[in-house]
C-alpha positions in Angstrom: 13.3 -8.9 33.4 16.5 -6.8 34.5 19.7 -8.4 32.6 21.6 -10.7 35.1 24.5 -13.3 34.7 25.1 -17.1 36.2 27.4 -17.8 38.8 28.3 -20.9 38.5 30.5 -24.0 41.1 31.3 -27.0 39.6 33.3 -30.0 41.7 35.5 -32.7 40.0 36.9 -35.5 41.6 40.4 -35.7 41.1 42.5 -32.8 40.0 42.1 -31.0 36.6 46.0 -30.0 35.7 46.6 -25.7 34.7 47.4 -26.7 31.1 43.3 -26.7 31.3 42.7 -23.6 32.9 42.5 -21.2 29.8 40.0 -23.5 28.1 37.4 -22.5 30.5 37.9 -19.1 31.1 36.6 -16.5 32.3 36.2 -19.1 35.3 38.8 -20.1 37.7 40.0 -24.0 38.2 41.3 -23.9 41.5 43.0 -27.6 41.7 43.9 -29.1 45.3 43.9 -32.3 47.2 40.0 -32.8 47.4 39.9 -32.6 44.2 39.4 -29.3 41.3 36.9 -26.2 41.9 35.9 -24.4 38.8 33.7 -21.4 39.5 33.1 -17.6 38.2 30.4 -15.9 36.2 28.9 -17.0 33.1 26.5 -15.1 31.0 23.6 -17.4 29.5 23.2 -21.1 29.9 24.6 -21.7 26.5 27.8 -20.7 28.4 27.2 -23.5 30.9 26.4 -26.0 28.6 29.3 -25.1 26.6 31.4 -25.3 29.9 29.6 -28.9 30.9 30.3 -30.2 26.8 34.1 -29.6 27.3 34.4 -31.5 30.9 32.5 -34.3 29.4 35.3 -34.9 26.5 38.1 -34.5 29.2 36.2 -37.5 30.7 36.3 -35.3 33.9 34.9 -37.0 36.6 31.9 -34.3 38.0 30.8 -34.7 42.0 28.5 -31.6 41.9 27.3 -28.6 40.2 25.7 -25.5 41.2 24.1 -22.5 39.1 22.8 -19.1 40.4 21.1 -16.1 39.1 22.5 -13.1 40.0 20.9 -9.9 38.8 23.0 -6.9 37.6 22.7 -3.8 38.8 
């Protein structure tokens, strides 16, 4: 299986303040009215569940989440 990496979109309702942003990098938290994007690439899905963990103790409040393979080339 060629190596590849997870992009993944997560959706909170309400916003998710900057002071938060450097606990889940390397994605971005894009904040706005509709509520906070957090997206980027991921390399396993111990990453994700890692990622999923530390929204759950921020009580964040998740509307959807999406995960992709991508292959590398």
């Amino acid at each position: 299986m060629p190596p590849s990496t997870l992009f993944v979109e997560i959706h909170l309702r309400g916003r998710l303040g900057a002071v938060w942003a450097d606990r889940f990098h390397p994605l971005i938290v894009d904040s706005g009215e509709g509520g906070t994007r957090i997206h980027g690439r991921l390399p396993d899905t111990s990453a994700v569940h890692g990622t999923m963990c530390a929204l759950r103790d921020l009580g964040a409040d998740l509307q959807s989440l999406e995960i992709r393979r991508e292959e590398l080339a």
